[in-house]
Backbone as JSON Lines, residues from 0, in Angstrom:
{"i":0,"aa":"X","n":[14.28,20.56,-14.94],"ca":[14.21,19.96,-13.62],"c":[15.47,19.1,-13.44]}
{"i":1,"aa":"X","n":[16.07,19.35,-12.29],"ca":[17.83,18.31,-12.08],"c":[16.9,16.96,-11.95]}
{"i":2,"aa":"X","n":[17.87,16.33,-11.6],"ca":[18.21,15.11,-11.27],"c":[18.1,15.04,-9.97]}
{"i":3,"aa":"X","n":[18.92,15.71,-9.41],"ca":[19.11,15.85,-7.65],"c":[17.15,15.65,-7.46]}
{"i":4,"aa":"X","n":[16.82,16.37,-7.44],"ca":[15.41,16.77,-7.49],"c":[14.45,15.76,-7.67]}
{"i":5,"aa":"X","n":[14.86,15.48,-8.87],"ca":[13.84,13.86,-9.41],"c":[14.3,12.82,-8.25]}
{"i":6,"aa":"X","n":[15.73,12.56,-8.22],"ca":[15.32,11.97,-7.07],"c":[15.21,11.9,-5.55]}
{"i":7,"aa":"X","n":[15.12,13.31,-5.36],"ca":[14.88,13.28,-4.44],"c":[13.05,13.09,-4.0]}
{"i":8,"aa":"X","n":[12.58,13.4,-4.7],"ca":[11.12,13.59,-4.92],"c":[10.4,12.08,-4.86]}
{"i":9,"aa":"X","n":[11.29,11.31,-5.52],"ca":[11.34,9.61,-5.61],"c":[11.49,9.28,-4.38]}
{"i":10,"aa":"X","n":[12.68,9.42,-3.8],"ca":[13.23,9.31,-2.82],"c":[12.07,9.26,-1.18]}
{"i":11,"aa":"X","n":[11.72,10.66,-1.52],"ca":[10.65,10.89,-0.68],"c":[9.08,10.66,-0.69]}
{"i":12,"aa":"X","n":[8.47,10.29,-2.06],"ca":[7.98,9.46,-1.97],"c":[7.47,7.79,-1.63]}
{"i":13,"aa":"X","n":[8.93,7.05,-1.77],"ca":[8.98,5.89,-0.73],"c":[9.01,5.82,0.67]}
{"i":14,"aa":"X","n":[9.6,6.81,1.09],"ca":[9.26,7.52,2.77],"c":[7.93,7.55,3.13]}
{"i":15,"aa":"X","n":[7.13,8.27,2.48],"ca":[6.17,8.88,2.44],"c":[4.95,7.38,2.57]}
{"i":16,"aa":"X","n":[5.19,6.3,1.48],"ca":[4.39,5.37,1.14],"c":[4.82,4.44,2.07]}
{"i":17,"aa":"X","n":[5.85,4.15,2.6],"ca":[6.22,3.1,3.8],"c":[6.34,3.54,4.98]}
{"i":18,"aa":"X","n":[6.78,4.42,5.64],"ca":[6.56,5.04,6.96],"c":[5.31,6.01,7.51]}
{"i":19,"aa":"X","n":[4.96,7.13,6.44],"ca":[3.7,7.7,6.91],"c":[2.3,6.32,6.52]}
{"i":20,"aa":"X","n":[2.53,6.31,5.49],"ca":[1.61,5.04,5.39],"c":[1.26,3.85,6.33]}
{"i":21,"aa":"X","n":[2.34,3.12,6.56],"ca":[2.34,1.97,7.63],"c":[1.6,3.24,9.23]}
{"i":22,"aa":"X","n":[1.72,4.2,9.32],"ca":[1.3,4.62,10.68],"c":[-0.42,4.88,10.04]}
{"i":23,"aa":"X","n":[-0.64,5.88,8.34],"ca":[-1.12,5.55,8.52],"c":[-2.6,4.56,8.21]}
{"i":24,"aa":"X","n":[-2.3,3.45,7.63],"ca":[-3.23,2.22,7.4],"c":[-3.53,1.49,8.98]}
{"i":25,"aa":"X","n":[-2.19,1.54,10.09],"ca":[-2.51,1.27,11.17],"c":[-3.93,2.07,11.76]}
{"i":26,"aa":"X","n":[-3.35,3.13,11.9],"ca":[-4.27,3.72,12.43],"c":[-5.88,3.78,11.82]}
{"i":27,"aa":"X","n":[-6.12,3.82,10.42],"ca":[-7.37,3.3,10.18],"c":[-8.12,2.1,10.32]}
{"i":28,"aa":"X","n":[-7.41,1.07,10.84],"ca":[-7.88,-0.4,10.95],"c":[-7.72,-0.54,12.16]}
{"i":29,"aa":"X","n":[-7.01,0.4,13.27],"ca":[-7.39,-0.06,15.01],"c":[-9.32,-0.2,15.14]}
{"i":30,"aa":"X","n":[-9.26,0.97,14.32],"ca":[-11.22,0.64,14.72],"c":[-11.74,-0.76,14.97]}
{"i":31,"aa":"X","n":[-11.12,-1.61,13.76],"ca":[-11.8,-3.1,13.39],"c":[-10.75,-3.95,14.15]}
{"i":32,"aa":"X","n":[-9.88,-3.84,15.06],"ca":[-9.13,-4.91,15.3],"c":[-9.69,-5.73,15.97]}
{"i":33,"aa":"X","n":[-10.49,-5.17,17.11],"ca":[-10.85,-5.96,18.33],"c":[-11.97,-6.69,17.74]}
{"i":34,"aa":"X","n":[-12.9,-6.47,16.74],"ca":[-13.77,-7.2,15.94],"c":[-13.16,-9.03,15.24]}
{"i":35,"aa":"X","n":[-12.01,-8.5,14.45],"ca":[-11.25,-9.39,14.05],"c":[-9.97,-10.75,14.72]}
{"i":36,"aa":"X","n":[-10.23,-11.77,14.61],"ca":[-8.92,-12.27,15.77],"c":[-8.28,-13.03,14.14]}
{"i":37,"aa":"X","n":[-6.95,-11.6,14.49],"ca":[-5.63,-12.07,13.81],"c":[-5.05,-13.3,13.6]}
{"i":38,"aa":"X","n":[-4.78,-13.94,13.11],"ca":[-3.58,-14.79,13.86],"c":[-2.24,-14.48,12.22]}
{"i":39,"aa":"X","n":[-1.26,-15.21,12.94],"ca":[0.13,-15.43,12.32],"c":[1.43,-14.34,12.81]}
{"i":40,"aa":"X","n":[2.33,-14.35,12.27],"ca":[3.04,-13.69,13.06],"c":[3.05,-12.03,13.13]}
{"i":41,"aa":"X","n":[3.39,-11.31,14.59],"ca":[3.56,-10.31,14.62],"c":[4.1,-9.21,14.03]}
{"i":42,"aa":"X","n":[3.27,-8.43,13.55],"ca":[3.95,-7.22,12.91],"c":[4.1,-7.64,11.24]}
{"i":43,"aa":"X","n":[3.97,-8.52,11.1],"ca":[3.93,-9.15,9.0],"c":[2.86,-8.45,8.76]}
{"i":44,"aa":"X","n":[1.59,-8.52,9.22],"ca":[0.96,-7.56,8.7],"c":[1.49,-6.24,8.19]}
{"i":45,"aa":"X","n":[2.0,-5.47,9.18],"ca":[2.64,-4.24,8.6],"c":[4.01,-4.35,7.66]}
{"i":46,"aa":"X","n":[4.55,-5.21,8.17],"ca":[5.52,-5.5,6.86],"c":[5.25,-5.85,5.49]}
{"i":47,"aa":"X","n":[4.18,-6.66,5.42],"ca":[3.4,-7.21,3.89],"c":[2.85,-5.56,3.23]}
{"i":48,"aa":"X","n":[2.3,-4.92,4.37],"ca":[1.61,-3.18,3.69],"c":[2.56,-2.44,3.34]}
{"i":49,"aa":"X","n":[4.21,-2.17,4.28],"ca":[4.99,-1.67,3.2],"c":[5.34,-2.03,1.95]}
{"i":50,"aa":"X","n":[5.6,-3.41,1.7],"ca":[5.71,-3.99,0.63],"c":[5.15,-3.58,-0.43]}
{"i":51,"aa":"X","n":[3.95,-3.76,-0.08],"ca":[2.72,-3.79,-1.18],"c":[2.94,-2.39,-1.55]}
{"i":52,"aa":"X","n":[2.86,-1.21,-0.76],"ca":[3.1,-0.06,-0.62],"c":[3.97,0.24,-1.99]}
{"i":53,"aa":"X","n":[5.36,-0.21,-1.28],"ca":[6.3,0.02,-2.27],"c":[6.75,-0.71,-3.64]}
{"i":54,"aa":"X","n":[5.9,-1.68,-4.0],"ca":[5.42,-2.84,-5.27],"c":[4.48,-1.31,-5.95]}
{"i":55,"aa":"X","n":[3.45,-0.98,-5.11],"ca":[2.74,-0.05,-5.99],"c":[3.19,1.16,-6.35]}
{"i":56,"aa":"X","n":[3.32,1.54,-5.58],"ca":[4.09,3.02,-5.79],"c":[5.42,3.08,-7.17]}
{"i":57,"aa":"X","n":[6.18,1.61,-7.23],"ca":[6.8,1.5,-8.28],"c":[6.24,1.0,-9.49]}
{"i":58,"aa":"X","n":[5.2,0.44,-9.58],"ca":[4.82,0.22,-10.87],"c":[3.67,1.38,-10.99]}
{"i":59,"aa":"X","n":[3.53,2.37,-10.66],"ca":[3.17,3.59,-10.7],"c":[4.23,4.41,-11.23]}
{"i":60,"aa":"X","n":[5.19,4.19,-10.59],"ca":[6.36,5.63,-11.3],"c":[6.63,4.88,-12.62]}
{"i":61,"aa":"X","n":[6.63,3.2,-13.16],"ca":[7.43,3.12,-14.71],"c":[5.94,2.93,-15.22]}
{"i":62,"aa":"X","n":[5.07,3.03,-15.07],"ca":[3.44,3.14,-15.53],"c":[3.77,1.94,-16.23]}
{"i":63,"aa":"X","n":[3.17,1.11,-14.64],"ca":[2.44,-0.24,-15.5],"c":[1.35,-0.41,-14.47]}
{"i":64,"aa":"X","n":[0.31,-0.19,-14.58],"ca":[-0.62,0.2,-13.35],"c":[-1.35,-1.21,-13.55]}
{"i":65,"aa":"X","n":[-1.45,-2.14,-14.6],"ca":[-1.99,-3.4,-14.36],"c":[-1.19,-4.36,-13.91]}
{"i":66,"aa":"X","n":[0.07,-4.28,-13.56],"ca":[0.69,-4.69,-12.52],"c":[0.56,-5.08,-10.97]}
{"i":67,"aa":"X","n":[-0.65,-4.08,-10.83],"ca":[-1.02,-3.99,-9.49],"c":[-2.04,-4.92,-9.31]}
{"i":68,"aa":"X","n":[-2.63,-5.94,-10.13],"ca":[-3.36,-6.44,-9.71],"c":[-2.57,-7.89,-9.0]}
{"i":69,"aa":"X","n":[-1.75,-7.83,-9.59],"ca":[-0.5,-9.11,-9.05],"c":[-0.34,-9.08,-7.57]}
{"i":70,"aa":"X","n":[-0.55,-8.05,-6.79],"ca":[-0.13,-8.05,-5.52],"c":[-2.27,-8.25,-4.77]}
{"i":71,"aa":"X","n":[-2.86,-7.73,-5.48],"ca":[-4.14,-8.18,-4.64],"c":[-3.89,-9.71,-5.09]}
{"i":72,"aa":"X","n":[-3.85,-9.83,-6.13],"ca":[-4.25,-11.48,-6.49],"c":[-3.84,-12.03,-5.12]}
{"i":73,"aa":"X","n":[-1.53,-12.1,-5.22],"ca":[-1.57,-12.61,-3.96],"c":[-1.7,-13.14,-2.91]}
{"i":74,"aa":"X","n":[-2.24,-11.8,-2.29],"ca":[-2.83,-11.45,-1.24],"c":[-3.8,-12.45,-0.33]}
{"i":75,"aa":"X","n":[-4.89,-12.48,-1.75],"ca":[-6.17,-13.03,-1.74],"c":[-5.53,-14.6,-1.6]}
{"i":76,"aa":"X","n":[-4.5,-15.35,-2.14],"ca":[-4.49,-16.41,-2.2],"c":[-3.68,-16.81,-1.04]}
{"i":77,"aa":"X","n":[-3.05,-15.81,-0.78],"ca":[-2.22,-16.2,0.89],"c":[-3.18,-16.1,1.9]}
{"i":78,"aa":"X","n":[-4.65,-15.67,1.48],"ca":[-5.25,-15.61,2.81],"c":[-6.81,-16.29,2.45]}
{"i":79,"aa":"X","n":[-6.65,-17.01,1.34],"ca":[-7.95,-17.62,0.99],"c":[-8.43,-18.49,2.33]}
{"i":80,"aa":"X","n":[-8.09,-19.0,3.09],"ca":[-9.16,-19.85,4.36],"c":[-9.84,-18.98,5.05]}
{"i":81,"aa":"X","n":[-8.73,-17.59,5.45],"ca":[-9.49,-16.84,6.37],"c":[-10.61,-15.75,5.67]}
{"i":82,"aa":"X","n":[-10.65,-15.94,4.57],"ca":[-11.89,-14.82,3.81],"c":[-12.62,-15.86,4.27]}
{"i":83,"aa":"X","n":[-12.94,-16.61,4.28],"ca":[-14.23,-17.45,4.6],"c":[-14.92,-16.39,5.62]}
{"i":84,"aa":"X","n":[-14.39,-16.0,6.81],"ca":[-15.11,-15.3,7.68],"c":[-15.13,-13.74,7.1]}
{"i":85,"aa":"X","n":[-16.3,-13.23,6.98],"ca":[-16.95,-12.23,6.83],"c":[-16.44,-10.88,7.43]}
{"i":86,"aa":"X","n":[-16.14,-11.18,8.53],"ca":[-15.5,-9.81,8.84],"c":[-14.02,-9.45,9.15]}
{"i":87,"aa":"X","n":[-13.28,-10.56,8.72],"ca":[-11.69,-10.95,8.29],"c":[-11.45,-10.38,7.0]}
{"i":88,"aa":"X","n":[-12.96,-10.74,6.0],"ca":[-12.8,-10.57,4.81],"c":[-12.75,-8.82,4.39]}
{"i":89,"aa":"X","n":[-13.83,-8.23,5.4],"ca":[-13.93,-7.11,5.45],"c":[-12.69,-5.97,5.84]}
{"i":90,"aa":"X","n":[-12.0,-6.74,7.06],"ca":[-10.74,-6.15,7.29],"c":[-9.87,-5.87,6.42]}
{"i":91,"aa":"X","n":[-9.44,-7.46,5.82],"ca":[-8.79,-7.4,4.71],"c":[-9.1,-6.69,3.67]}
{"i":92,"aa":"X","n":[-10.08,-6.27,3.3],"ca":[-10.53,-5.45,1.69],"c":[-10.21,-4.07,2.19]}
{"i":93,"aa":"X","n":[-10.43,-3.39,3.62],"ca":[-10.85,-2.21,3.96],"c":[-8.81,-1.99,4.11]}
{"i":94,"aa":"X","n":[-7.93,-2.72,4.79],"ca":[-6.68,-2.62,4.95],"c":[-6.11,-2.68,3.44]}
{"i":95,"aa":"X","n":[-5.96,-3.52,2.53],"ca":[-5.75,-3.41,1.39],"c":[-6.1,-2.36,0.7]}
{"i":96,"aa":"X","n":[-7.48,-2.47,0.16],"ca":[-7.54,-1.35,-0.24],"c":[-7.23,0.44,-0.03]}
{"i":97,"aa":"X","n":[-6.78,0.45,1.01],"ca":[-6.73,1.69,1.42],"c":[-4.97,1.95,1.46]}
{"i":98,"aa":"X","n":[-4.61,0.3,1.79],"ca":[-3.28,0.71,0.99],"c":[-2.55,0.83,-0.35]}
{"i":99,"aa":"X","n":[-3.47,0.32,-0.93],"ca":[-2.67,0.47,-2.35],"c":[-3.86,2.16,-3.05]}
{"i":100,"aa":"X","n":[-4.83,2.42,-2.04],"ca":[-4.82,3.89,-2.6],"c":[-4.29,4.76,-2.05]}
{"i":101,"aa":"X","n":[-3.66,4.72,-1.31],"ca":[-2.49,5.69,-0.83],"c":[-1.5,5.27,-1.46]}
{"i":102,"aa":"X","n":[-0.74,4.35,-1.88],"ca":[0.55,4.37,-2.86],"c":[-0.14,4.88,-3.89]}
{"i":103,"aa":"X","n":[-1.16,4.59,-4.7],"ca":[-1.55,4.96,-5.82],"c":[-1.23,6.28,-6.2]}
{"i":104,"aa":"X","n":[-1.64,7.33,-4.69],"ca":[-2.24,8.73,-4.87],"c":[-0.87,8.9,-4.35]}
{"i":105,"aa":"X","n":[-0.3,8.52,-3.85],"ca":[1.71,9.66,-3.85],"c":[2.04,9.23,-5.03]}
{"i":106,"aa":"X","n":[1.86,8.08,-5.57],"ca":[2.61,7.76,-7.12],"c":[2.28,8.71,-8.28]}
{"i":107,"aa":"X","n":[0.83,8.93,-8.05],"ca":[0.01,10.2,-8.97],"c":[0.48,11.32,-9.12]}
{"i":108,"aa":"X","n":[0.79,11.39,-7.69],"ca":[1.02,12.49,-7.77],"c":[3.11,12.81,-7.89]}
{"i":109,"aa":"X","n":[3.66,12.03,-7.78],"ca":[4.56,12.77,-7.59],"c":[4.89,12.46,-9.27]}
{"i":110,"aa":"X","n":[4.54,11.53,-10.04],"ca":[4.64,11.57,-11.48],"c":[4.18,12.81,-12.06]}
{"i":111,"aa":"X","n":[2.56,13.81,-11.59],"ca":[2.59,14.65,-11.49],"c":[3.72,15.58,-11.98]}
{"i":112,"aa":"X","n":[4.3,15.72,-10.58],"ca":[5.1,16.58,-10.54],"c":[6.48,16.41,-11.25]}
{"i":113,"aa":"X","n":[6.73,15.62,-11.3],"ca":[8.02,15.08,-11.84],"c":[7.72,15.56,-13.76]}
{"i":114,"aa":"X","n":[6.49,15.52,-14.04],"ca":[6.37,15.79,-15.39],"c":[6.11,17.41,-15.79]}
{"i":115,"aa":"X","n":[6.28,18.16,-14.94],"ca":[6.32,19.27,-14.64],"c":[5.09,20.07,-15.06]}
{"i":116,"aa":"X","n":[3.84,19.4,-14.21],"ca":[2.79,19.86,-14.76],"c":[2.23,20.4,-13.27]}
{"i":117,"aa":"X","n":[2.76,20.97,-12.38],"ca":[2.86,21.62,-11.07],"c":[3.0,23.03,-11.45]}
């Protein structure tokens, strides 16, 4: 397998985990928005999910997968007042979680492939 290849495969996996992703984690959490009242600044939300996105997806490709708990920890502590409410809390678990299993599952997979077991 080249090089060209590996990284391109890399390459397109960060695409994949920050642009299809950010559309779509959006799109699974419009359901709950109007339930939830946001606050802080615009659009960080989606900027914090690429992040996280791409935090996971890389400690997925050098396999350190308990790494990942560093970014929920976080998370949880940048937003400890607003878990108080119940269905903030819910947002948050249902948005999180669903983003770091989509980095998880392109990271899976493109290690997968990269190990040439495709």
């Amino acid at each position: 397998m080249s090089y060209v290849f590996k990284i391109a495969m890399v390459t397109f996996a960060y695409i994949i985990v920050s642009i299809i992703g950010a559309y779509f984690i959006k799109l699974m959490l419009s359901r709950y928005e109007e339930d939830v009242e946001t606050s802080g600044l615009r659009g960080a939300g989606m900027a914090i999910g690429i992040v996280e996105r791409v935090m996971v997806l890389t400690f997925v490709l050098v396999n350190q997968y308990t790494a990942i708990t560093v970014i929920f920890a976080a998370k949880s502590i940048a937003r400890f007042n607003e878990l108080k409410d119940r269905k903030m809390a819910e947002y948050y678990l249902v948005g999180t979680l669903a983003s770091i299993t989509f980095a998880l599952l392109v990271g899976i997979a493109i290690r997968i492939i990269l190990a040439g077991e495709i």
